[in-house]
C-alpha positions in Angstrom: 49.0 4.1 -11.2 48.2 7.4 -10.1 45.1 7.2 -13.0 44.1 4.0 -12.3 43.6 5.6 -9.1 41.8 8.7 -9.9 39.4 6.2 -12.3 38.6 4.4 -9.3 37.9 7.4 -7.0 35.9 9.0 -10.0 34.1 5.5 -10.0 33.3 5.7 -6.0 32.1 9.0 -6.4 29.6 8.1 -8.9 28.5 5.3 -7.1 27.8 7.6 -4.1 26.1 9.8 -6.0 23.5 7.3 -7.1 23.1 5.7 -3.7 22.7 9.1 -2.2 20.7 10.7 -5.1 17.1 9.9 -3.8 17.6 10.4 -0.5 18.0 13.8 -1.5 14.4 14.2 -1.3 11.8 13.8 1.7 9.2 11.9 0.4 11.4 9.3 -0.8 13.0 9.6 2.6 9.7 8.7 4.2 9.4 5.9 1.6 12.3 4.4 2.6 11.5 4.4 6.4 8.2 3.2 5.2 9.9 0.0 2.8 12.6 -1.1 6.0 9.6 -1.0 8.8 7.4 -2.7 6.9 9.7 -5.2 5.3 11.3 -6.0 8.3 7.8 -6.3 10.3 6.2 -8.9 7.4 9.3 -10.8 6.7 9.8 -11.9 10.7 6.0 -12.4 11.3 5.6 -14.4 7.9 7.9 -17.0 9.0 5.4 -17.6 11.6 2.9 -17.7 8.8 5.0 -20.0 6.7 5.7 -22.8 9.4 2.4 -23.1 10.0 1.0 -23.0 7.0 -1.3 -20.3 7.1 -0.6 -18.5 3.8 -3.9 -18.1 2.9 -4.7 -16.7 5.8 -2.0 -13.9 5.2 -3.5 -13.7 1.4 -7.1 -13.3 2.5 -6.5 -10.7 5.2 -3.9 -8.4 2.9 -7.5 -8.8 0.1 -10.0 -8.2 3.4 -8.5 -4.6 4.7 -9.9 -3.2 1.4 -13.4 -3.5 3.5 -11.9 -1.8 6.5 -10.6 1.2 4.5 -13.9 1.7 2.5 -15.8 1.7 5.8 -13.4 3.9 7.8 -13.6 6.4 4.4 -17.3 6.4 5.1 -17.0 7.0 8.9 -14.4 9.3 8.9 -12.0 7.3 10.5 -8.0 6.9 10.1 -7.7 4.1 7.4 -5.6 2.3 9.0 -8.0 1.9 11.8 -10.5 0.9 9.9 -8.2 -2.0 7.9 -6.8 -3.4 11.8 -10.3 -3.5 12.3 -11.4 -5.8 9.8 -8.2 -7.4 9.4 -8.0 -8.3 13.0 -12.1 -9.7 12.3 -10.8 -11.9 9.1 -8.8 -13.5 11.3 -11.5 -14.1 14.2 -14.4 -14.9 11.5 -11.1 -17.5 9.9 -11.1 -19.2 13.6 -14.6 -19.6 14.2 -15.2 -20.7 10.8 -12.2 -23.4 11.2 -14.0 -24.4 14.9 -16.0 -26.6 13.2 -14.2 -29.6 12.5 -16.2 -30.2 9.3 -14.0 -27.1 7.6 -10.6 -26.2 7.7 -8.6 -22.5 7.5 -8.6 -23.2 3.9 -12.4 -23.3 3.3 -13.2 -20.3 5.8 -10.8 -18.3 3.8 -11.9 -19.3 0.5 -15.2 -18.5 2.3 -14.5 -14.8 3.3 -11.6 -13.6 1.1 -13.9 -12.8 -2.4 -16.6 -11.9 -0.1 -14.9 -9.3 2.1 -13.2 -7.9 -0.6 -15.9 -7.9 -3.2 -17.8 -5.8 -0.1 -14.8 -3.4 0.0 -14.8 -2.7 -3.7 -18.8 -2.2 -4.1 -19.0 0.3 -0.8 -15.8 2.2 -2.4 -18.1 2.4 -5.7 -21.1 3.4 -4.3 -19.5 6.0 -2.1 -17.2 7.8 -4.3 -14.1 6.4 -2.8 -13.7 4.7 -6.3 -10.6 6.7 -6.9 -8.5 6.0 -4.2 -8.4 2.0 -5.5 -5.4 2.1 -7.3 -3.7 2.9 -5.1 -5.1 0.2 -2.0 -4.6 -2.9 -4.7 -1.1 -1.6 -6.2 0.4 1.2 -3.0 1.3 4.3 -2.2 4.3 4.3 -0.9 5.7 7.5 -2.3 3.0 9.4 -0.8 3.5 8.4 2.9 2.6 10.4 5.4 3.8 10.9 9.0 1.0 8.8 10.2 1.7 5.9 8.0 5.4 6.1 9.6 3.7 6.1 13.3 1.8 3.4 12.7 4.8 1.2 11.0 6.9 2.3 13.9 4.5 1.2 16.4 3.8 -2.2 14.3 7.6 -3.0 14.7 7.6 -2.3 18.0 5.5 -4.6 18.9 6.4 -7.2 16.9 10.0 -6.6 18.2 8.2 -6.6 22.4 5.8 -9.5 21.5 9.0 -12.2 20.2 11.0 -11.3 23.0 8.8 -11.7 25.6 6.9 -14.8 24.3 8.9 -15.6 21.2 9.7 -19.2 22.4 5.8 -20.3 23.4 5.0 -18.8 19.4 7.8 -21.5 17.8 6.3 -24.2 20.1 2.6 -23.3 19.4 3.7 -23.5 15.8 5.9 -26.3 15.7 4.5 -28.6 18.4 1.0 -27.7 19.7 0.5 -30.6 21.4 3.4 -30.2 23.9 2.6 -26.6 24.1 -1.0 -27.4 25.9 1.0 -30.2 27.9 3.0 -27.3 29.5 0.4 -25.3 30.0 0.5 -22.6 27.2 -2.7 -20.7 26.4 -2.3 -22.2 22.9 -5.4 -19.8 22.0 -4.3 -16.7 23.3 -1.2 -17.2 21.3 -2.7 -18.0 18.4 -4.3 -14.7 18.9 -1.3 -12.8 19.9 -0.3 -13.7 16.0 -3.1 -13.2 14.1 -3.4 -9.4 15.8 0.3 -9.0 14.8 0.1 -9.9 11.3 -2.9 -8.1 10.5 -1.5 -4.9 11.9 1.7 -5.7 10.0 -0.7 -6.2 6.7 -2.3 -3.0 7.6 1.1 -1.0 8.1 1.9 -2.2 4.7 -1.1 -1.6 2.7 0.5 2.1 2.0 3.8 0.2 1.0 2.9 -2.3 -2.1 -1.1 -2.7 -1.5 -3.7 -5.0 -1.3 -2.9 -7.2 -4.3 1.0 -7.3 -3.8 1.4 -8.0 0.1 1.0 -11.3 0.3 4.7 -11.4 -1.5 6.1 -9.3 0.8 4.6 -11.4 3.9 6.1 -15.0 2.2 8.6 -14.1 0.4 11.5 -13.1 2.6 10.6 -15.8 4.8 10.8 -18.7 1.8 14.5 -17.1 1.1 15.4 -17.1 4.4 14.1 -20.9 4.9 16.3 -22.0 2.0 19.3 -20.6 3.5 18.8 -21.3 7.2 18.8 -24.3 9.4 17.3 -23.5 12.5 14.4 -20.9 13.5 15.4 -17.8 14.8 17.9 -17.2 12.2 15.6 -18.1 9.6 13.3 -15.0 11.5 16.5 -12.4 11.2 17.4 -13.4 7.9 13.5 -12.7 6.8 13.2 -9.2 8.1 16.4 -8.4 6.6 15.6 -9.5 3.3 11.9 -7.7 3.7 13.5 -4.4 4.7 16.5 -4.4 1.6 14.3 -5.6 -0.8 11.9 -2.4 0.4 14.8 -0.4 -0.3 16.2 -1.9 -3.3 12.5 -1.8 -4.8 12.7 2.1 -4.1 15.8 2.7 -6.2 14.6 0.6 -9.1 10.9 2.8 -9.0 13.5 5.7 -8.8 15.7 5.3 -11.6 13.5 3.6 -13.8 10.5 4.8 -13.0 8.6 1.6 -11.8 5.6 1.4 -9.8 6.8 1.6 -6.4 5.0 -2.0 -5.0 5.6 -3.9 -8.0 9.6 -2.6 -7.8 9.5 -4.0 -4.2 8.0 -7.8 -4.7 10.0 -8.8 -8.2 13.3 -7.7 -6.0 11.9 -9.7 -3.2 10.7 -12.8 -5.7 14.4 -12.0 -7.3 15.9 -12.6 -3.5 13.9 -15.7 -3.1 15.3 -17.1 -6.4 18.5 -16.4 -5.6 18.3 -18.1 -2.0 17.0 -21.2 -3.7 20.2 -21.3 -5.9 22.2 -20.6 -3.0 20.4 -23.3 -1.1 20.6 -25.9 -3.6 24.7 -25.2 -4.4 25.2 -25.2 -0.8 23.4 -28.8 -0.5 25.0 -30.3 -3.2 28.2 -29.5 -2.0 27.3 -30.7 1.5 25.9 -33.8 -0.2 29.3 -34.2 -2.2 31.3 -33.5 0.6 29.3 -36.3 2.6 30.1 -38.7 -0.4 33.5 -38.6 -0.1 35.5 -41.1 1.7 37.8 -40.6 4.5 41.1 -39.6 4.2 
């Protein structure tokens, strides 16, 4: 008994000291800040994106920032500026191009996402930035700075402010539009509200998996967390969390075995949606069996 027990405290031990191994150093520490704020700030806004469809959208303005960051290099501006910027115009330029009720989201992005980002990668070219490309499609997470953690911060914040104070009008808008303009709502302005949010979530994670790799961290949570979940709000909570652990998770895989740091962080987040859909399907046959039955 008494070395079954000292195996198993040896065993805890262990396991502590490979949990706790990486935090052992700062920049992963900063990483992992980096991985929960800007899990947790895609996977709530991208349910958003998910109900109403606007995946695309997310895609095109995760490919667009490129732009931004190529012309804030040039200016001598923060880069992440420079990617609100022009994320915040993809989704203006999306809008207007949608107006017209010839064309839908679908064409405007189609429209602006190769062009936009073809622009981004021919003025990084031409302007030396060439080398800093790598790391905007794939991430940079392991080399965040304080100012990426600001900016990630602030992102949360505000995603955190802007659902509690007009959360409920934002489900509406996106599940019902029509009664939301019966009541009232400024169904434009909050339409707004959300495309500002998610481009400044984008931004924030640019650092954290890059260009090419967001658009998995913006829809994948929230499809795991719409497998498991019934009803909205949970569905939102469930999201972030999954964002923000599979941020950390992705870290200790890109620690130990030595993975690039944004490709860790989607496969454990594709590997979470998987999982949900198991989940989801086990739970509904067994529901579905259960409703089968007949009455004792």
């Amino acid at each position: 008994m008494t070395g079954a027990a000292a195996g198993l405290g040896e065993l805890a031990t262990t396991a502590l000291d490979w949990i706790g191994e990486p935090w052992g150093s700062g920049f992963m520490r900063r990483a992992f800040a980096e991985a929960v704020l800007c899990g947790a700030s895609a996977g709530a806004l991208g349910c958003f994106v998910l109900v109403r469809r606007l995946s695309f959208l997310g895609e095109s303005i995760a490919h667009t920032i490129v732009l931004g960051v190529a012309l804030a290099l040039v200016l001598g501006l923060p880069l992440g500026l420079g990617g609100v910027l022009v994320a915040v115009a993809t989704a203006g330029l999306t809008g207007a191009i949608a107006g017209d009720r010839r064309l839908s989201a679908d064409t405007a992005t189609g429209i602006l996402l190769p062009t936009l980002f073809a622009a981004g990668i021919a003025l990084l070219a031409v302007t030396g930035g060439g080398r800093r490309l790598d790391d905007l499609l794939f991430g940079s997470i392991l080399g965040v700075e304080e100012a990426d953690l600001v900016l990630a911060a602030l992102v949360a914040l505000a995603v955190l402010v802007v659902l509690g104070v007009a959360g409920k009008e934002m489900v509406l808008v996106a599940f019902d539009r029509a009664a939301a303009r019966a009541l009232g709502y400024r169904v434009a302005m909050l339409d707004a509200v959300l495309l500002t949010l998610v481009a400044l979530a984008v931004t924030s994670g640019l650092r954290a998996v890059g260009s090419i790799l967001l658009a998995g961290l913006l829809l994948g949570p929230p499809l795991a967390a719409r497998l498991l979940c019934r009803t909205f709000w949970p569905m939102v909570a469930v999201a972030a969390a999954i964002g923000a652990l599979s941020g950390m998770a992705g870290l200790y895989l890109t620690w130990y075995l030595a993975i690039g740091a944004g490709p860790a962080i989607v496969l454990v987040v594709a590997t979470a949606a998987a999982l949900a859909a198991a989940v989801g399907s086990a739970l509904r046959a067994r529901e579905a069996s259960g409703d089968g039955a007949p009455a004792g």
